[in-house]
N, CA, C and O of each residue as an XYZ file, in Angstrom:
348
protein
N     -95.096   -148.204    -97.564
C     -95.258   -147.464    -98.793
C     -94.700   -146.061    -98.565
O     -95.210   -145.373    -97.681
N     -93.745   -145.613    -99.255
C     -93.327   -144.144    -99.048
C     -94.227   -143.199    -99.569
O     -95.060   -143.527   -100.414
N     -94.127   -141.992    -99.112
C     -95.263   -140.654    -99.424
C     -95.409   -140.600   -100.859
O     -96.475   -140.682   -101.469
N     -94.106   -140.438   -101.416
C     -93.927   -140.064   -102.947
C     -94.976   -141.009   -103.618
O     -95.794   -140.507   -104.390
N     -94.994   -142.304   -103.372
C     -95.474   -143.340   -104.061
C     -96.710   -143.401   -103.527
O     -97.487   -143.889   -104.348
N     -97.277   -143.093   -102.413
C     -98.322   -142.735   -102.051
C     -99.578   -141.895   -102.774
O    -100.761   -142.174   -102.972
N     -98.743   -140.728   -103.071
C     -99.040   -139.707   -103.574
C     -99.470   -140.112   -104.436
O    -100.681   -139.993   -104.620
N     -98.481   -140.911   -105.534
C     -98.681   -140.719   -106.991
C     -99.676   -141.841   -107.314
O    -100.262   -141.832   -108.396
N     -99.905   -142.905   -106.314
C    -101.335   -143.031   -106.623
C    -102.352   -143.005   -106.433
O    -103.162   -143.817   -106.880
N    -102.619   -141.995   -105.662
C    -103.527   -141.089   -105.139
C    -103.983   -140.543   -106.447
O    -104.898   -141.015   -107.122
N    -103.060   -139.217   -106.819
C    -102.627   -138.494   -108.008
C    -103.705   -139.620   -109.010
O    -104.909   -139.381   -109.092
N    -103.215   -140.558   -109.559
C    -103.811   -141.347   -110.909
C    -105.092   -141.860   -110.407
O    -105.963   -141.915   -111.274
N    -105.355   -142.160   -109.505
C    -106.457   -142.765   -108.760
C    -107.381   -141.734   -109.053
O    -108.194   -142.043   -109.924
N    -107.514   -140.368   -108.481
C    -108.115   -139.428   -108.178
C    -108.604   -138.781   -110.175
O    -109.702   -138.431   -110.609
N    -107.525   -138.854   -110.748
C    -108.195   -138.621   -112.006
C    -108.839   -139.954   -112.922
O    -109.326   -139.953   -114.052
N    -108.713   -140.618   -112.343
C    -109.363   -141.929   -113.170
C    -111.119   -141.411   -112.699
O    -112.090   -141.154   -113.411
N    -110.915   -141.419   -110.953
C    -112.199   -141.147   -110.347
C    -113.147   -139.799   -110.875
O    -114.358   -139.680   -110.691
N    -112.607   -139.214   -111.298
C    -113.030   -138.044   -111.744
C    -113.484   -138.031   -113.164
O    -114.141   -137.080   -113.588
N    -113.108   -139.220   -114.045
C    -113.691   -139.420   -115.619
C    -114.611   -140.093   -115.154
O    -115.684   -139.825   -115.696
N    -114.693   -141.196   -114.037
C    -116.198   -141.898   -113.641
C    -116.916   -140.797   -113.029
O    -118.069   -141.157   -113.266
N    -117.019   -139.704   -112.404
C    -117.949   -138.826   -111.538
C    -118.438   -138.029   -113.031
O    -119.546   -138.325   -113.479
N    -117.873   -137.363   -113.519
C    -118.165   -136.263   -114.388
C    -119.245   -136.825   -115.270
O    -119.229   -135.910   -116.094
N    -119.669   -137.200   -115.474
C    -121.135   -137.600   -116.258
C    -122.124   -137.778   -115.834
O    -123.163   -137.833   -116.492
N    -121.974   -137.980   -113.980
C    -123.401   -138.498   -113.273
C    -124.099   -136.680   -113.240
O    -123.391   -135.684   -113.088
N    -125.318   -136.674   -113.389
C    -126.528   -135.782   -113.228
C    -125.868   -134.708   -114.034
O    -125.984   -133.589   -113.534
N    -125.234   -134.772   -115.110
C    -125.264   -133.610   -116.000
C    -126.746   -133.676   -117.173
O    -127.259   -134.528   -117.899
N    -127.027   -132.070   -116.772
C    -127.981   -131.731   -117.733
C    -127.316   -130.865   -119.188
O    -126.491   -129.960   -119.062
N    -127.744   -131.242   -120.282
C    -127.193   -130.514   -121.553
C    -128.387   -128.908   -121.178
O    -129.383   -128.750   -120.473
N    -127.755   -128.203   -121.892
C    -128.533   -127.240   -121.997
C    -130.025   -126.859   -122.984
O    -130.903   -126.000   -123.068
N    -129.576   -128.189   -123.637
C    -131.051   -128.663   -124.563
C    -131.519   -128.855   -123.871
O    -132.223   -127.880   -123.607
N    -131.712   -129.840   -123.026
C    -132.412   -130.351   -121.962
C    -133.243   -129.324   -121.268
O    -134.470   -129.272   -121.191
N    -131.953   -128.165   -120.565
C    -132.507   -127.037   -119.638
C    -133.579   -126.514   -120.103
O    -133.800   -126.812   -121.276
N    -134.570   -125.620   -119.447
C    -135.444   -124.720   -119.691
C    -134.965   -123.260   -119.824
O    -135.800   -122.445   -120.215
N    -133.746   -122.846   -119.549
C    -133.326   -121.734   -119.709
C    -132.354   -121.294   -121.113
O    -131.733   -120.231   -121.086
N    -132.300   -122.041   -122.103
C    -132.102   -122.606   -123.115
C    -130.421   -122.377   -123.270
O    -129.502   -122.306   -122.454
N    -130.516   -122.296   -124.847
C    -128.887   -122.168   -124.945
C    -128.058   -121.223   -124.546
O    -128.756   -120.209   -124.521
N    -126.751   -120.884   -124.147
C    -125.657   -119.416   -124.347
C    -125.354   -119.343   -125.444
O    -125.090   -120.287   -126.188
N    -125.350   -118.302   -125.678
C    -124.778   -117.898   -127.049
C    -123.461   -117.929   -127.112
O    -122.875   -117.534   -126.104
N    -122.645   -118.388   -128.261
C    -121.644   -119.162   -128.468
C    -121.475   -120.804   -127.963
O    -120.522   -121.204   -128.632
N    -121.844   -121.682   -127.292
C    -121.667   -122.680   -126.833
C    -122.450   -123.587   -127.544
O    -123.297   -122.986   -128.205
N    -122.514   -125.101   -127.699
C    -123.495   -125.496   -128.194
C    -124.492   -126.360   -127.552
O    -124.164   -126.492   -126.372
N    -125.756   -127.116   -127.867
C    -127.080   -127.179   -127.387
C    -126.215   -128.371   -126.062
O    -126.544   -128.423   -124.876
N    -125.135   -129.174   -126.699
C    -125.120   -130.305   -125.884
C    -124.032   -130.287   -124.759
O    -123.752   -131.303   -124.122
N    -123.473   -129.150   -124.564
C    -122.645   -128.679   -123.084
C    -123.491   -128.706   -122.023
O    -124.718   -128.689   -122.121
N    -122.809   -128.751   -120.910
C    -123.650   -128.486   -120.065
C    -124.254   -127.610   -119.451
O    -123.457   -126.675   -119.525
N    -125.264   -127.186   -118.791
C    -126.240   -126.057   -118.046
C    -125.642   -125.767   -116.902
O    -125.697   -124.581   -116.574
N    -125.113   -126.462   -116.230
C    -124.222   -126.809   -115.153
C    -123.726   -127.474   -114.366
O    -124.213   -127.769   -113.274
N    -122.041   -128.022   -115.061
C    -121.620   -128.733   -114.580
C    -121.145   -129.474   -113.377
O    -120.742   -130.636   -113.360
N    -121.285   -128.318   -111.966
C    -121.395   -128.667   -110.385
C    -119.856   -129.504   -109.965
O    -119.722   -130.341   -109.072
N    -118.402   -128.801   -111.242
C    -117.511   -129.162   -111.021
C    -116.737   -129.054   -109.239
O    -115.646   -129.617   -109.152
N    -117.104   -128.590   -108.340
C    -116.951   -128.192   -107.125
C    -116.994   -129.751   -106.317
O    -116.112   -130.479   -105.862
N    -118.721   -129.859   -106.409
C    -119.064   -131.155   -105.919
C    -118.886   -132.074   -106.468
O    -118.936   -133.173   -105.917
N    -118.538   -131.858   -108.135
C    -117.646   -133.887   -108.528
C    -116.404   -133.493   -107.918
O    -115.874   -134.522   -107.499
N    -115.682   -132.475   -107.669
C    -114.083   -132.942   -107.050
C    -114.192   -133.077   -105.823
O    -113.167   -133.367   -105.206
N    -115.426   -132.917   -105.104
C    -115.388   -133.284   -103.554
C    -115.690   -134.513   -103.557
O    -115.208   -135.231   -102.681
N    -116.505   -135.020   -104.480
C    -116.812   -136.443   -104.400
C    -115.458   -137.534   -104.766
O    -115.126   -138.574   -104.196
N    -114.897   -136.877   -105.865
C    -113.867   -137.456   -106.623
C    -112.693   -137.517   -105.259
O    -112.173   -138.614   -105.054
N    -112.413   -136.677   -104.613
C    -111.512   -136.958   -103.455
C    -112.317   -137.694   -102.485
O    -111.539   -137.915   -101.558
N    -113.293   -138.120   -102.238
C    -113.696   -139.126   -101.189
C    -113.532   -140.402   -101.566
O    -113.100   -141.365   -100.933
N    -114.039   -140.279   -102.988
C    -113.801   -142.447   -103.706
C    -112.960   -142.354   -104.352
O    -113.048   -143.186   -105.254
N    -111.341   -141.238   -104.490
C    -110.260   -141.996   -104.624
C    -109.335   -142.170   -102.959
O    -108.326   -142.868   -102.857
N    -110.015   -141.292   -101.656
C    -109.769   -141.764   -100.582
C    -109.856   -143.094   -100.096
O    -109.085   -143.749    -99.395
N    -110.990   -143.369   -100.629
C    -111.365   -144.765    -99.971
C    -110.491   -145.714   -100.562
O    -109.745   -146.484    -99.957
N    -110.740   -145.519   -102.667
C    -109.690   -146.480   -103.343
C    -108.220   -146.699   -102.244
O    -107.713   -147.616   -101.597
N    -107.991   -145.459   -102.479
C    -106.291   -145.997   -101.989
C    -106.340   -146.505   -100.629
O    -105.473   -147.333   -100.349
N    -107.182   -146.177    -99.715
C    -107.281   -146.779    -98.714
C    -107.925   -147.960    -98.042
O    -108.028   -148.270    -96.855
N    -108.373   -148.591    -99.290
C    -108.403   -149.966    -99.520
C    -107.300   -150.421    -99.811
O    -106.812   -151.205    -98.996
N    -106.432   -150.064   -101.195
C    -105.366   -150.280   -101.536
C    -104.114   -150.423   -100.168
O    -103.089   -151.105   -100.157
N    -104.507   -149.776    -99.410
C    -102.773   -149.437    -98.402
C    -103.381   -150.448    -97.822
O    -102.709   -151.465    -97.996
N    -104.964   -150.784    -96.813
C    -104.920   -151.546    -96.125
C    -104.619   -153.147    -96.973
O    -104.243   -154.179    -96.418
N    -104.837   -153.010    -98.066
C    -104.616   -154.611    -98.705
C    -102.971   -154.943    -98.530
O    -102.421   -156.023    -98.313
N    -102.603   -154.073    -98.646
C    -100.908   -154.098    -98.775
C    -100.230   -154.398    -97.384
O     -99.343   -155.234    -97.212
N    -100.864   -153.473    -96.281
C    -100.617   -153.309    -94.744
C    -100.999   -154.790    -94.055
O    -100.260   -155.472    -93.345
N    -101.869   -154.978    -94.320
C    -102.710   -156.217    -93.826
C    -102.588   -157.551    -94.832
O    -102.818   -158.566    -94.174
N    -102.398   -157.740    -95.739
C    -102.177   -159.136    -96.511
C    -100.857   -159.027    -97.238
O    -100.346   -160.001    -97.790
N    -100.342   -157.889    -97.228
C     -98.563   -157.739    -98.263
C     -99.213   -158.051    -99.923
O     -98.458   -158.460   -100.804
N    -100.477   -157.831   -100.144
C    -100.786   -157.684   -101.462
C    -100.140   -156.195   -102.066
O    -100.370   -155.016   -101.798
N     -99.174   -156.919   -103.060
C     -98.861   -156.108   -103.711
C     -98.745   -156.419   -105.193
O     -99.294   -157.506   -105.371
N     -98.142   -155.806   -106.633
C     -97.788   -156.209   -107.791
C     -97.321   -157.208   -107.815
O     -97.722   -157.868   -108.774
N     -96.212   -157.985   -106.848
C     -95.672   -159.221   -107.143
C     -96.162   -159.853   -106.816
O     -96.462   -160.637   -107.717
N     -96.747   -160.259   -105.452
C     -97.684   -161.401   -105.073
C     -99.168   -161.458   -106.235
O     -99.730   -162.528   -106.467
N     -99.599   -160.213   -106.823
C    -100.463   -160.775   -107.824
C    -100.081   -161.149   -109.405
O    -100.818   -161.837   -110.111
N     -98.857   -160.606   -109.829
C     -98.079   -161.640   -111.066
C     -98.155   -162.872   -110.170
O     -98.980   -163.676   -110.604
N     -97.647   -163.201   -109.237
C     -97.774   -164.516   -108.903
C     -98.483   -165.480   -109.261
O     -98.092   -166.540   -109.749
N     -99.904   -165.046   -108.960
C    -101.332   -165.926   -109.648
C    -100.963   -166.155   -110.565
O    -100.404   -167.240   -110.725
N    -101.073   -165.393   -111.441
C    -100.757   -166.015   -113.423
C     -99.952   -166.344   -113.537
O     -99.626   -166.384   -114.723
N     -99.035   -166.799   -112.666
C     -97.805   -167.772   -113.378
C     -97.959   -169.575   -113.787
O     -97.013   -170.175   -114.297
């Protein structure tokens, strides 16, 4: 697998992973006890702990792709061998 192509699905991997992280343990600010900001509204969040979803988000799209390379490295699973099946 070359870097470029590496990369880039890393790259898509890593933001897919990051629409699944971003919702776990958010509190709205309704919710909070320290109530609303002014200007914002009740159902944003109190704090979103964007730091630690992108640390998380780079560990389980690490692993993704590195499942991915070893499937490829180790069985030659790739796009064509799985069109294959459905034929």
């Amino acid at each position: 697998m070359q870097t470029l192509t590496f990369a880039a699905i890393f790259f898509v991997t890593w933001w897919l992973c990051l629409f699944i992280v971003l919702p776990f343990g958010v509190k709205t600010q309704q919710e909070d006890e320290d109530g609303t900001v002014l200007g914002t509204t009740e159902s944003a969040p109190a704090r979103p702990m964007l730091v630690r979803k992108a640390l998380i988000t780079t560990v389980l799209a690490g692993v993704v792709v590195g499942a991915l390379y070893f499937a490829n490295a180790q069985f030659n699973l790739n796009i064509e061998a799985i069109s294959r099946w459905f034929e």
